[in-house]
PDB file with SEQRES, HELIX, SHEET and CRYST1 records, atoms N, CA, C and O in Angstrom:
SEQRES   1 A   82  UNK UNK UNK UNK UNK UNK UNK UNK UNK UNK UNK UNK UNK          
SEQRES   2 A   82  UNK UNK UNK UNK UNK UNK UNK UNK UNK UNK UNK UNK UNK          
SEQRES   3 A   82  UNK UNK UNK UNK UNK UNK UNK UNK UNK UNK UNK UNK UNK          
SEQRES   4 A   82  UNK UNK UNK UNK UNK UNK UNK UNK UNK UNK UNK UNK UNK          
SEQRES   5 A   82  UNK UNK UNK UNK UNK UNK UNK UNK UNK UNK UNK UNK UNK          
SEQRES   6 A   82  UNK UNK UNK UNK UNK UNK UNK UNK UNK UNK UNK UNK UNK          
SEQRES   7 A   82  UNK UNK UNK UNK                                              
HELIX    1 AA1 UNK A   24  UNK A   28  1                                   5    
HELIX    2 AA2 UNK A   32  UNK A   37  1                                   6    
HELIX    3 AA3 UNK A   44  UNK A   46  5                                   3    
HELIX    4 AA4 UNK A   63  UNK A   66  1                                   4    
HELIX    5 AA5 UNK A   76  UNK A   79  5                                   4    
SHEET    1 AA1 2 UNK A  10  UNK A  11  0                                        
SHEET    2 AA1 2 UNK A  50  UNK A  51 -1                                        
CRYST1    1.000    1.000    1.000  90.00  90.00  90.00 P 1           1          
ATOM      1  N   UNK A   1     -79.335-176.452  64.428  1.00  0.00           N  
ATOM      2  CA  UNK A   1     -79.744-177.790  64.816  1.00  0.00           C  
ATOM      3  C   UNK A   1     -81.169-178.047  64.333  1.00  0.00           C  
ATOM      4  O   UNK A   1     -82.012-177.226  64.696  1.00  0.00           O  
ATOM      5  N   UNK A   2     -81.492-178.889  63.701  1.00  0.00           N  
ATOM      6  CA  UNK A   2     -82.933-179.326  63.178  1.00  0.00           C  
ATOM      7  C   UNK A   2     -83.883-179.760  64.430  1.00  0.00           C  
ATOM      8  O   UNK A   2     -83.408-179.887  65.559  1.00  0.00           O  
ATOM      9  N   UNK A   3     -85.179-179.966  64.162  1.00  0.00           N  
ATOM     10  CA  UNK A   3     -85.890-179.907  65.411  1.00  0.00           C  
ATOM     11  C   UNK A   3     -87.374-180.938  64.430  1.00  0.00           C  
ATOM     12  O   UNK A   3     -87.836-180.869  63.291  1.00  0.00           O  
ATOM     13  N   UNK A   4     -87.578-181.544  65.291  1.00  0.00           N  
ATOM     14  CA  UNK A   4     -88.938-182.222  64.401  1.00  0.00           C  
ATOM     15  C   UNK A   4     -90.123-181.466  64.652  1.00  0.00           C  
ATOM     16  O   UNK A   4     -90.203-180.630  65.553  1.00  0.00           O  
ATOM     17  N   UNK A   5     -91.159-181.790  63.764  1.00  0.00           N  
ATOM     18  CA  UNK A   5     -92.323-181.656  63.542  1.00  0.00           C  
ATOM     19  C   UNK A   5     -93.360-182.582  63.099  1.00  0.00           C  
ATOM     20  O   UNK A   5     -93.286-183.484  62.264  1.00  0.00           O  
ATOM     21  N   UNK A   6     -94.770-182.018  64.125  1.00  0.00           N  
ATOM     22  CA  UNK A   6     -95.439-183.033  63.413  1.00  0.00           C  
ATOM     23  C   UNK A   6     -96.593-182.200  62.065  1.00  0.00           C  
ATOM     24  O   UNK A   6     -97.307-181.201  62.152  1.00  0.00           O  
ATOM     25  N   UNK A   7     -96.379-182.984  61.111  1.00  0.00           N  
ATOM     26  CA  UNK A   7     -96.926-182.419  59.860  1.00  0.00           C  
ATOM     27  C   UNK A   7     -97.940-183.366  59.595  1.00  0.00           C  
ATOM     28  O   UNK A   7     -97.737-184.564  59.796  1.00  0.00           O  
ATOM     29  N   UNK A   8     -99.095-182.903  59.128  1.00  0.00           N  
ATOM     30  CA  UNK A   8    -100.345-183.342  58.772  1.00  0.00           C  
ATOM     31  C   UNK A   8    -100.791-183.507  56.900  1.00  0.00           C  
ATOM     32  O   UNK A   8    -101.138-182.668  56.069  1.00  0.00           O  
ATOM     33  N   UNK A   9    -100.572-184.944  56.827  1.00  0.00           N  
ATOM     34  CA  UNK A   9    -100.613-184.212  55.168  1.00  0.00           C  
ATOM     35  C   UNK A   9    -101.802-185.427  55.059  1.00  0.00           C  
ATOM     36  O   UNK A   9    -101.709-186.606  55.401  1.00  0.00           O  
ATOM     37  N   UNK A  10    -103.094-184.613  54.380  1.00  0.00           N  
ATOM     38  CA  UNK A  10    -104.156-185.052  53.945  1.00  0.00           C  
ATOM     39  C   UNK A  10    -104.624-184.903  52.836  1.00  0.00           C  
ATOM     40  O   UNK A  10    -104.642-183.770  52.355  1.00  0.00           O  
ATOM     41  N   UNK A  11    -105.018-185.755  52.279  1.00  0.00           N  
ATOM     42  CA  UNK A  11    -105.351-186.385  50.759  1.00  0.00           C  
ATOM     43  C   UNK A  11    -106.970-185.976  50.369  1.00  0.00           C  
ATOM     44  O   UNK A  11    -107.770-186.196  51.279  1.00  0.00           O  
ATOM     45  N   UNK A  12    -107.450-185.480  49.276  1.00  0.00           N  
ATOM     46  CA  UNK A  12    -108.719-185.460  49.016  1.00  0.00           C  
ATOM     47  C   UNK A  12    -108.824-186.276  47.514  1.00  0.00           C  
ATOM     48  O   UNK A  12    -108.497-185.961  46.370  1.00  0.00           O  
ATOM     49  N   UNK A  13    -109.427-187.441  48.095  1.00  0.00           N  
ATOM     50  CA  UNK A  13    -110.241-188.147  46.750  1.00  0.00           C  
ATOM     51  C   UNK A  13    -111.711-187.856  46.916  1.00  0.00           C  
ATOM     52  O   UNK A  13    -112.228-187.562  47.994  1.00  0.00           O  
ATOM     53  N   UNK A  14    -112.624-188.006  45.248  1.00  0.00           N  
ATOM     54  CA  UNK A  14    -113.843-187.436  44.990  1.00  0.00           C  
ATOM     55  C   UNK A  14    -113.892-188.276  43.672  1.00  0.00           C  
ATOM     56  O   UNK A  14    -113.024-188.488  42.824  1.00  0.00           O  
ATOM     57  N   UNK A  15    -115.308-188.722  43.788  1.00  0.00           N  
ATOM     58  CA  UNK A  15    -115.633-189.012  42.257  1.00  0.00           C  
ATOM     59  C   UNK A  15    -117.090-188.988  42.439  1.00  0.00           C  
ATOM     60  O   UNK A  15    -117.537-188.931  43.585  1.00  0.00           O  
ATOM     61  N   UNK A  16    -117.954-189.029  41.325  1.00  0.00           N  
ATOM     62  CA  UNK A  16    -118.845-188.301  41.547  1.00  0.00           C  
ATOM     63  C   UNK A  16    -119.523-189.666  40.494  1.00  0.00           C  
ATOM     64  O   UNK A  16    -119.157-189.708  39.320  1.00  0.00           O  
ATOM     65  N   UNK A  17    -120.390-190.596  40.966  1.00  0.00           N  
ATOM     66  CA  UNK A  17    -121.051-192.295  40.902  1.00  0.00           C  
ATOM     67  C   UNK A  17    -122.242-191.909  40.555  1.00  0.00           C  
ATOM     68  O   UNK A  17    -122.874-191.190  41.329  1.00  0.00           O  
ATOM     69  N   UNK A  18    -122.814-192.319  39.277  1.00  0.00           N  
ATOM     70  CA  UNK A  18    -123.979-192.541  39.149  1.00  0.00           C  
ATOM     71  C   UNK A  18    -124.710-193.688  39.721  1.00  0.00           C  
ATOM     72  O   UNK A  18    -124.198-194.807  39.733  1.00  0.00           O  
ATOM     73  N   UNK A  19    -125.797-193.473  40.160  1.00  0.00           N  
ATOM     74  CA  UNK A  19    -126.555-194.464  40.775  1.00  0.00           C  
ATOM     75  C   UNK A  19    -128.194-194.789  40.170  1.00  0.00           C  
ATOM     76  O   UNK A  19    -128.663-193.750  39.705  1.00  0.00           O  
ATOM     77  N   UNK A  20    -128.854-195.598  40.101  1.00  0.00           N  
ATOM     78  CA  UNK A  20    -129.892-195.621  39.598  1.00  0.00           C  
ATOM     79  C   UNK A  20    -130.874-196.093  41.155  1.00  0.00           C  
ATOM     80  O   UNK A  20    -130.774-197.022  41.956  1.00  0.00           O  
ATOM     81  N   UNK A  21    -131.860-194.836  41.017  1.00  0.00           N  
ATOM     82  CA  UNK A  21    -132.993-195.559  42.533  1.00  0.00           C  
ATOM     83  C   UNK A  21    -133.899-194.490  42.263  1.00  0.00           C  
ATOM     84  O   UNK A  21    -133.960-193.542  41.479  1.00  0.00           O  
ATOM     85  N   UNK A  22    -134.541-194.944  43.130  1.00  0.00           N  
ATOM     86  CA  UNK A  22    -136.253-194.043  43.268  1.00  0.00           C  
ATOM     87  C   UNK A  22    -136.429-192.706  43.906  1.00  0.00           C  
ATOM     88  O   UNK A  22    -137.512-192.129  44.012  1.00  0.00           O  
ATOM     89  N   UNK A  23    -134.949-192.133  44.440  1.00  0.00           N  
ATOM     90  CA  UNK A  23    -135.019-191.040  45.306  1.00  0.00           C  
ATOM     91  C   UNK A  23    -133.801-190.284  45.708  1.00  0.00           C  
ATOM     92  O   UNK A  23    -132.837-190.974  46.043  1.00  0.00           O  
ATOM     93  N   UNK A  24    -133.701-189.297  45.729  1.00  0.00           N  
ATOM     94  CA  UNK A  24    -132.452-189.210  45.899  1.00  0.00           C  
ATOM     95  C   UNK A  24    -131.777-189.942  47.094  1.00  0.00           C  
ATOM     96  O   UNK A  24    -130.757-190.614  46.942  1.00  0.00           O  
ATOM     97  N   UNK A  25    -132.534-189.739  48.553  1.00  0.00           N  
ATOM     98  CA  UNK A  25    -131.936-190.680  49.791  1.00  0.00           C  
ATOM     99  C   UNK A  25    -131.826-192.102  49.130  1.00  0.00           C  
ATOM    100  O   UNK A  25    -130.863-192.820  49.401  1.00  0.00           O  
ATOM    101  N   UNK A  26    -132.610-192.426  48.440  1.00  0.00           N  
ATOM    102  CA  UNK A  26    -132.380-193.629  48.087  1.00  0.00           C  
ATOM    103  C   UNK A  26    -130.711-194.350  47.340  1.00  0.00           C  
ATOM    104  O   UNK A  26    -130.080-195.405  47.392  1.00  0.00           O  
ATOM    105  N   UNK A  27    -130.604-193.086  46.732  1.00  0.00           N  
ATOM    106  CA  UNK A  27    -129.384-192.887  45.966  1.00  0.00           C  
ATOM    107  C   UNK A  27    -128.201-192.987  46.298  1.00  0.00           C  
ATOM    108  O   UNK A  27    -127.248-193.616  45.837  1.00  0.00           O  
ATOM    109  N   UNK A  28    -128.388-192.039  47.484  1.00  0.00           N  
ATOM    110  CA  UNK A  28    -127.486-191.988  48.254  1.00  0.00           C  
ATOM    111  C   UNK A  28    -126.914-192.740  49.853  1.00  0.00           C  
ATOM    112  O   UNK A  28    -125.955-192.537  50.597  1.00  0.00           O  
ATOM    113  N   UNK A  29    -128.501-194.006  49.853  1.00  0.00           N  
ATOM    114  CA  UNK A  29    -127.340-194.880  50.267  1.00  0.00           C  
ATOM    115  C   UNK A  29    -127.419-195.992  49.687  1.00  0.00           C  
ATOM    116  O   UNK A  29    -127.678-196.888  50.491  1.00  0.00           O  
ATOM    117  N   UNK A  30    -127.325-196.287  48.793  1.00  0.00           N  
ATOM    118  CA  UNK A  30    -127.020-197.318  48.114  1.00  0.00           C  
ATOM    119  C   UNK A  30    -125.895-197.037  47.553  1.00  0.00           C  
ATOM    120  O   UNK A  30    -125.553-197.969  46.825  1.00  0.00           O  
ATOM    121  N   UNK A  31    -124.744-195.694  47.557  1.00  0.00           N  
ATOM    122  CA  UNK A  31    -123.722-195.579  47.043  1.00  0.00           C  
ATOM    123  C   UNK A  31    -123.141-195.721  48.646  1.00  0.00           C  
ATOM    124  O   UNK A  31    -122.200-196.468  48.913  1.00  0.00           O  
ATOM    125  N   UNK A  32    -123.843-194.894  49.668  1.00  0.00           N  
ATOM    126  CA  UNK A  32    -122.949-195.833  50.902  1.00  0.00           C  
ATOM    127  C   UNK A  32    -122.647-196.788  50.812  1.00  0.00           C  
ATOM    128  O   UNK A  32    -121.460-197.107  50.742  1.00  0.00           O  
ATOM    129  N   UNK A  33    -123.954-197.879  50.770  1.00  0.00           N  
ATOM    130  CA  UNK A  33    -123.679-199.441  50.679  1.00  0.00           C  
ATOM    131  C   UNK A  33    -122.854-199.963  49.618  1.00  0.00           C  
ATOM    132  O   UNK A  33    -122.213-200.995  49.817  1.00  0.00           O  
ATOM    133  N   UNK A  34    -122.795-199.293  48.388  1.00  0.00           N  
ATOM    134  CA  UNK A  34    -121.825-199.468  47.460  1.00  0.00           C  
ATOM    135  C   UNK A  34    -120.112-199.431  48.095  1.00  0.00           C  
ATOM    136  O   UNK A  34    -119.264-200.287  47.841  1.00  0.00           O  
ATOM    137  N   UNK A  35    -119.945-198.410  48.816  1.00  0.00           N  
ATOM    138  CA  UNK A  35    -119.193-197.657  49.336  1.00  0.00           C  
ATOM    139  C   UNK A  35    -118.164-198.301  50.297  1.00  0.00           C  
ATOM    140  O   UNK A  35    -116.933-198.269  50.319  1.00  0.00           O  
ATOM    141  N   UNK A  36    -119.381-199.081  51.327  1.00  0.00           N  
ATOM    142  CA  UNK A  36    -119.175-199.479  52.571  1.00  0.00           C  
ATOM    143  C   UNK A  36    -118.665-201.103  52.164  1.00  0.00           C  
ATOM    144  O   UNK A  36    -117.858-201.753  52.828  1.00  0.00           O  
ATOM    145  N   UNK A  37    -119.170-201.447  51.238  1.00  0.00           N  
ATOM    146  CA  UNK A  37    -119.189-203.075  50.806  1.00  0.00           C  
ATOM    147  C   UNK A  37    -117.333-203.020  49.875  1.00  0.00           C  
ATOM    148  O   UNK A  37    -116.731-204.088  49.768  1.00  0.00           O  
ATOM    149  N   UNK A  38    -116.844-202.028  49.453  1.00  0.00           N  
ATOM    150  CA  UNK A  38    -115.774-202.169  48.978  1.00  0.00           C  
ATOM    151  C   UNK A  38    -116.050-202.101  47.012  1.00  0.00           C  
ATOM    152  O   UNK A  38    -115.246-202.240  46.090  1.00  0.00           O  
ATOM    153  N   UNK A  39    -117.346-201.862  47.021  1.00  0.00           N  
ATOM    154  CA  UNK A  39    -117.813-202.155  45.390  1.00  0.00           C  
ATOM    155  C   UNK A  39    -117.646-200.748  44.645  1.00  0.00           C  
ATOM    156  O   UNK A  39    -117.691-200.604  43.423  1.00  0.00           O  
ATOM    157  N   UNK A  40    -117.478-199.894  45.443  1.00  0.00           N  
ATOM    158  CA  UNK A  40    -116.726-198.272  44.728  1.00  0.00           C  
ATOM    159  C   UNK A  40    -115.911-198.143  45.839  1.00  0.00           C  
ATOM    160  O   UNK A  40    -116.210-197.925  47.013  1.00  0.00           O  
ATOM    161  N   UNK A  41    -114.053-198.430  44.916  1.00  0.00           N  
ATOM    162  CA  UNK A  41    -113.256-198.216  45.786  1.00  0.00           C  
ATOM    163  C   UNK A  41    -112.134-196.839  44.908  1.00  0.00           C  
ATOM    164  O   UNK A  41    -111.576-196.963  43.818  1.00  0.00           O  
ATOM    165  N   UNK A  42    -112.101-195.611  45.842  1.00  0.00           N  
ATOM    166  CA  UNK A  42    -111.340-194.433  45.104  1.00  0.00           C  
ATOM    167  C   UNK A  42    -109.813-194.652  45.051  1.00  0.00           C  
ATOM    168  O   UNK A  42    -108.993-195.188  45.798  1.00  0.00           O  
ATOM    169  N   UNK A  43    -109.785-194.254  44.303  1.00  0.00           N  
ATOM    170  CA  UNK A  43    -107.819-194.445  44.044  1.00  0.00           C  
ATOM    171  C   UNK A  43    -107.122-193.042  43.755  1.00  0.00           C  
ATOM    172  O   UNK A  43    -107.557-191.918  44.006  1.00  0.00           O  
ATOM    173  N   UNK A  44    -105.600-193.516  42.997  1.00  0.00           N  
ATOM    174  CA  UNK A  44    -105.114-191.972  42.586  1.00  0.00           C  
ATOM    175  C   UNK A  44    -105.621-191.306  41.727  1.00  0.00           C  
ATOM    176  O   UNK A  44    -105.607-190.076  41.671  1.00  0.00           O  
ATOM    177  N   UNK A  45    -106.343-192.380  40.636  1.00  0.00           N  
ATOM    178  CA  UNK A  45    -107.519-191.488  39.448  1.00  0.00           C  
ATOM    179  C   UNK A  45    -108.382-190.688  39.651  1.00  0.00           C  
ATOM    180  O   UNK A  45    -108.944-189.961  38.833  1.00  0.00           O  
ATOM    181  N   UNK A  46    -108.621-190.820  41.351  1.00  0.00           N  
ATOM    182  CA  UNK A  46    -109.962-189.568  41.730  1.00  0.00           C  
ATOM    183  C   UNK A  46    -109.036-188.703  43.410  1.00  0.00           C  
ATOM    184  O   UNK A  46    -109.704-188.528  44.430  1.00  0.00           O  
ATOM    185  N   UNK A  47    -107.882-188.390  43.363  1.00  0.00           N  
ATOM    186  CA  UNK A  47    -107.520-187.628  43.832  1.00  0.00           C  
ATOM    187  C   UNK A  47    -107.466-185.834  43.234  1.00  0.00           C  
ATOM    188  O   UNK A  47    -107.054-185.261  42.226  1.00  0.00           O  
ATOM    189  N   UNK A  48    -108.041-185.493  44.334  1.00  0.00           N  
ATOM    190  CA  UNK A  48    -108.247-183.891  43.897  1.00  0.00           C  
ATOM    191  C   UNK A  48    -107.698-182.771  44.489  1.00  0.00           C  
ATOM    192  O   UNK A  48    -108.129-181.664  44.165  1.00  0.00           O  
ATOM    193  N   UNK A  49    -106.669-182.900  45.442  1.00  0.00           N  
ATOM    194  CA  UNK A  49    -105.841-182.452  46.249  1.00  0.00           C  
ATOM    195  C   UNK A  49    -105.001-182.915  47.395  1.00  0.00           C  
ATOM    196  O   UNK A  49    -105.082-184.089  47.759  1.00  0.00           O  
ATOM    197  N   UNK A  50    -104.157-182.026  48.020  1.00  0.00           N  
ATOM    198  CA  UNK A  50    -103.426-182.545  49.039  1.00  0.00           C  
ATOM    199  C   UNK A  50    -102.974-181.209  50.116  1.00  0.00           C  
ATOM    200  O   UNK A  50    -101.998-180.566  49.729  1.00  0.00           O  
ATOM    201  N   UNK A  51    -103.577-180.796  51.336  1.00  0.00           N  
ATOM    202  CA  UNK A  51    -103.623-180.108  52.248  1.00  0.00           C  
ATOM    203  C   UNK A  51    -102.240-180.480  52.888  1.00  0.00           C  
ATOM    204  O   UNK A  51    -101.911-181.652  52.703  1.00  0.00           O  
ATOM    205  N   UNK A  52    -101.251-179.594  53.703  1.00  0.00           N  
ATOM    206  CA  UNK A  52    -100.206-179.919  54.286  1.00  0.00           C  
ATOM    207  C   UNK A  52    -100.173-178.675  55.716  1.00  0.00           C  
ATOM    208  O   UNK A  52    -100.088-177.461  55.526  1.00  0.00           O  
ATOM    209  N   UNK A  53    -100.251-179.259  56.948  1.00  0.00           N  
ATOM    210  CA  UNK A  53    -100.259-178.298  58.384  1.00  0.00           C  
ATOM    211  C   UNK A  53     -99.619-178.720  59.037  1.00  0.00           C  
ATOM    212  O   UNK A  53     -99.033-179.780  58.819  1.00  0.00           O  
ATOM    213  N   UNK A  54     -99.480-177.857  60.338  1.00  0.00           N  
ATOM    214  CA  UNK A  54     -98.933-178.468  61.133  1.00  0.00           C  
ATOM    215  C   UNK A  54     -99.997-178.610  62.446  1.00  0.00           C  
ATOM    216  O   UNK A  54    -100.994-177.898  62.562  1.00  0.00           O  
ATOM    217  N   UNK A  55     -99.626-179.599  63.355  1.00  0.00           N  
ATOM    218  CA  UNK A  55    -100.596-180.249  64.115  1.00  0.00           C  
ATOM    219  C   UNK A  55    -100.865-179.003  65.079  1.00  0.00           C  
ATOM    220  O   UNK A  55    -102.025-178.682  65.340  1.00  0.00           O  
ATOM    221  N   UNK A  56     -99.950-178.420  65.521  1.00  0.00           N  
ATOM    222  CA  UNK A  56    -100.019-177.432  66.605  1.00  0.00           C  
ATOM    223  C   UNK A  56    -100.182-175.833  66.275  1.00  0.00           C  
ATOM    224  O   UNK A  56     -99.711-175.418  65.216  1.00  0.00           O  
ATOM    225  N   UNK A  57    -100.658-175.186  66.921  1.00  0.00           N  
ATOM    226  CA  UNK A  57    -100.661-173.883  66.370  1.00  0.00           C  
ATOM    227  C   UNK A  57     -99.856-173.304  66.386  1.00  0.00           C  
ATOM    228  O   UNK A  57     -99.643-172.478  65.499  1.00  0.00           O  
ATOM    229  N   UNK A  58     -98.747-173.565  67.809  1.00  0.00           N  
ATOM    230  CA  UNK A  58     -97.165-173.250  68.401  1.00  0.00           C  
ATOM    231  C   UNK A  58     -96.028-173.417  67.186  1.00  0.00           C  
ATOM    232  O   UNK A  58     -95.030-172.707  67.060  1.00  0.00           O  
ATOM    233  N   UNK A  59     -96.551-174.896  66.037  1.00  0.00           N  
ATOM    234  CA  UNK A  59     -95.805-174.893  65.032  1.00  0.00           C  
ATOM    235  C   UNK A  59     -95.783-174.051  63.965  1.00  0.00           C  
ATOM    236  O   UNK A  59     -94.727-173.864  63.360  1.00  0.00           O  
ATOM    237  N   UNK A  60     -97.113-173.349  63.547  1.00  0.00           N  
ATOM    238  CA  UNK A  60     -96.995-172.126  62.438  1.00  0.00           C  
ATOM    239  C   UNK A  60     -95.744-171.606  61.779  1.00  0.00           C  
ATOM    240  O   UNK A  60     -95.480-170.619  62.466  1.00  0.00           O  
ATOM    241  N   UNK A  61     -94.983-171.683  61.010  1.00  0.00           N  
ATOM    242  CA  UNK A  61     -94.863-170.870  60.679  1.00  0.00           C  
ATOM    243  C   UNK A  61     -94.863-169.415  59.857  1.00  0.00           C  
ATOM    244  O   UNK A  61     -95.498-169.183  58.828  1.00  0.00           O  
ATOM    245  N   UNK A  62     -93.734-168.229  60.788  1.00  0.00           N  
ATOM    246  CA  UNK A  62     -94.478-166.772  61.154  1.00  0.00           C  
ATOM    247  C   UNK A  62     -95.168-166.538  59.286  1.00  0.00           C  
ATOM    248  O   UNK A  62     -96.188-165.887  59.058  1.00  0.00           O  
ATOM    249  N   UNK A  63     -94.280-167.267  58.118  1.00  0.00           N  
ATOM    250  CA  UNK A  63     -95.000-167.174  56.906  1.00  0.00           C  
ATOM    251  C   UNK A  63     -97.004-167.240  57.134  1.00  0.00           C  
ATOM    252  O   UNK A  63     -97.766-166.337  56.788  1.00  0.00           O  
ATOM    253  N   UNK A  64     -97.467-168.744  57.884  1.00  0.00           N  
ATOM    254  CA  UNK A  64     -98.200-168.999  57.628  1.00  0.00           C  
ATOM    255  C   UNK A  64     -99.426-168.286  58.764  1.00  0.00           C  
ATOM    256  O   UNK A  64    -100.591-168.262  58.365  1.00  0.00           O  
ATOM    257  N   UNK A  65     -99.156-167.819  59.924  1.00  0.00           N  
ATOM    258  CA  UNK A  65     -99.597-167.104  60.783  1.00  0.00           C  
ATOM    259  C   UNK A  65     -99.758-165.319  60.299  1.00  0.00           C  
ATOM    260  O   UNK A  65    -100.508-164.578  60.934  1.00  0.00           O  
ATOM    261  N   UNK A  66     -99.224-164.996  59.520  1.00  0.00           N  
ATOM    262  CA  UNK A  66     -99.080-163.869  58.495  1.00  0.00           C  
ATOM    263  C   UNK A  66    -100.133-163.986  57.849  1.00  0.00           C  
ATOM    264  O   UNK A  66    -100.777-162.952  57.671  1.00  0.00           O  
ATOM    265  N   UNK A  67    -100.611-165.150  57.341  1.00  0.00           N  
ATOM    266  CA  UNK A  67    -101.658-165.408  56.116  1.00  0.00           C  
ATOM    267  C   UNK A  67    -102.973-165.644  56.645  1.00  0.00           C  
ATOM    268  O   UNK A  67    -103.969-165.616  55.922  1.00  0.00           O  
ATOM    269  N   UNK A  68    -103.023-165.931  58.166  1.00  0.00           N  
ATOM    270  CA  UNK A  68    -104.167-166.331  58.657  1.00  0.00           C  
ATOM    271  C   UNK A  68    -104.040-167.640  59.134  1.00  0.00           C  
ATOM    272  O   UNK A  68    -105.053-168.244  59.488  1.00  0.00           O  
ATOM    273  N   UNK A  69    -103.069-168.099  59.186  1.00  0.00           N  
ATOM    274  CA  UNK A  69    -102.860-169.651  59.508  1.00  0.00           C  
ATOM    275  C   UNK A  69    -103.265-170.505  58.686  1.00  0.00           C  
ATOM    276  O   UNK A  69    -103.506-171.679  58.968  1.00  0.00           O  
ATOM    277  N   UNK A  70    -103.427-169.748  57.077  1.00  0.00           N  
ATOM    278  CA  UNK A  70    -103.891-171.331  55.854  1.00  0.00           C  
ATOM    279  C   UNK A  70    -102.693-172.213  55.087  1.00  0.00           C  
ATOM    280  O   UNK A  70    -101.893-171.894  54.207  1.00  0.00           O  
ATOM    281  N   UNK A  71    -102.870-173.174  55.642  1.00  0.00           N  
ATOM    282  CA  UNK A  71    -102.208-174.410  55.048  1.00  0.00           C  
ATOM    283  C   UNK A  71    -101.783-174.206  53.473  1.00  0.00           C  
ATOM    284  O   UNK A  71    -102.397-173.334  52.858  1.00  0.00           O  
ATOM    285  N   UNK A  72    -101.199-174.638  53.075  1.00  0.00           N  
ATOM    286  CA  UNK A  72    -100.697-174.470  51.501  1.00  0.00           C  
ATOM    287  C   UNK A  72    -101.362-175.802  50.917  1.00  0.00           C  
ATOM    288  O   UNK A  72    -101.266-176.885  51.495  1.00  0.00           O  
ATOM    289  N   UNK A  73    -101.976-175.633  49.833  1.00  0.00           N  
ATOM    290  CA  UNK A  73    -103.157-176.730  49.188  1.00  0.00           C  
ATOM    291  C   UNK A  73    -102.510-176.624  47.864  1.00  0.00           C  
ATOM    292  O   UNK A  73    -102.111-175.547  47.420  1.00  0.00           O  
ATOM    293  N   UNK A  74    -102.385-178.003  47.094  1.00  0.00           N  
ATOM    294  CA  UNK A  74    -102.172-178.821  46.093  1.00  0.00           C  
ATOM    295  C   UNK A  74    -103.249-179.328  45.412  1.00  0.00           C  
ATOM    296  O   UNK A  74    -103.760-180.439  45.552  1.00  0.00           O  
ATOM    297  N   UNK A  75    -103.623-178.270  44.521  1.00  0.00           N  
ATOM    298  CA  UNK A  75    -104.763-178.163  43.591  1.00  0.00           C  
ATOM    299  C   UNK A  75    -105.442-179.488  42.723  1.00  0.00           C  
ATOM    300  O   UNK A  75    -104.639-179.986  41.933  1.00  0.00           O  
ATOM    301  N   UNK A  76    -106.427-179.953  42.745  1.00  0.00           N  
ATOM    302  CA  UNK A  76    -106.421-181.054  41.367  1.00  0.00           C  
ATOM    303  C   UNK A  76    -106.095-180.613  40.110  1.00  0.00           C  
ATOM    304  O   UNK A  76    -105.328-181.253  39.391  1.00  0.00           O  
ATOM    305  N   UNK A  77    -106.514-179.762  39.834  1.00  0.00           N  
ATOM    306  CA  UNK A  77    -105.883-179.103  38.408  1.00  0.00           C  
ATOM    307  C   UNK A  77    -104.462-179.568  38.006  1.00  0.00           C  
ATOM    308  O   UNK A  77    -104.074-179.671  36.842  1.00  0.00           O  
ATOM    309  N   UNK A  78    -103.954-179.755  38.785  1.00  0.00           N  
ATOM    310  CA  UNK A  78    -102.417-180.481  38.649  1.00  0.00           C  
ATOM    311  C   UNK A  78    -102.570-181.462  37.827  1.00  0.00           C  
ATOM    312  O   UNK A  78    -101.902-181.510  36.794  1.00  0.00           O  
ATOM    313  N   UNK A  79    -103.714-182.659  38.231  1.00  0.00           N  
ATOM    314  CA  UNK A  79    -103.404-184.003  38.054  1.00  0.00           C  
ATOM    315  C   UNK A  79    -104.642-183.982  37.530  1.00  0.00           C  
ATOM    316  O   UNK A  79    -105.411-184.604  38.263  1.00  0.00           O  
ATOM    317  N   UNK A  80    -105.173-183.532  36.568  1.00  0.00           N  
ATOM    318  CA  UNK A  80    -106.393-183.776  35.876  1.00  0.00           C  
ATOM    319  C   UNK A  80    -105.805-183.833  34.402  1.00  0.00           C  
ATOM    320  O   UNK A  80    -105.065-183.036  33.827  1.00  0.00           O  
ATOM    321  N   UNK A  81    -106.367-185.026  33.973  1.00  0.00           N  
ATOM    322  CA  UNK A  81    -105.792-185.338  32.431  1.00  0.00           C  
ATOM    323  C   UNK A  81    -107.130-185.016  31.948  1.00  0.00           C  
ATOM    324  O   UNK A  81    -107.526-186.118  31.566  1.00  0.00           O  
ATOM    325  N   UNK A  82    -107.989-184.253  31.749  1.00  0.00           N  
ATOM    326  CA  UNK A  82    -108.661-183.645  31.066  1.00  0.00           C  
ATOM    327  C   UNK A  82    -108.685-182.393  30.381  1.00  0.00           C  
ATOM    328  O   UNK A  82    -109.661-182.082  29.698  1.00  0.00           O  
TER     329      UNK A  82                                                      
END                                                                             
């Protein structure tokens, strides 16, 4: 008989914005404000992985409790056209 689960699947986007300012803090929030305003928005072009768990520790499975309890990760290397 099948049984549900709750599974956690999280996405890592990254891109790495040049900015022009006087400092680095400076730099860095004006790519917030860039950020926050919708004016650097990340997509699937800057995805760099994909993490998959389960919510509970009770859910493990004995595979992944064997290993230390690490999630199985979906490399960017996959999806890098470079």
């Amino acid at each position: 008989m099948e049984q549900e689960f709750d599974v956690e699947i999280k996405e890592v986007l990254s891109r790495v914005q040049k900015v022009k300012a006087e400092s680095l803090d400076d730099a860095i929030n004006k790519a917030m404000d860039m950020y926050y305003a919708e004016q650097i928005v990340l997509g699937a072009e800057d995805m760099k992985g994909v993490d998959f768990a389960p919510i509970s520790e009770s859910q493990l499975p004995s595979s992944l409790k064997e290993n230390g309890g690490k999630t199985r990760r979906f490399i960017s290397s996959l999806f890098s056209t470079t």
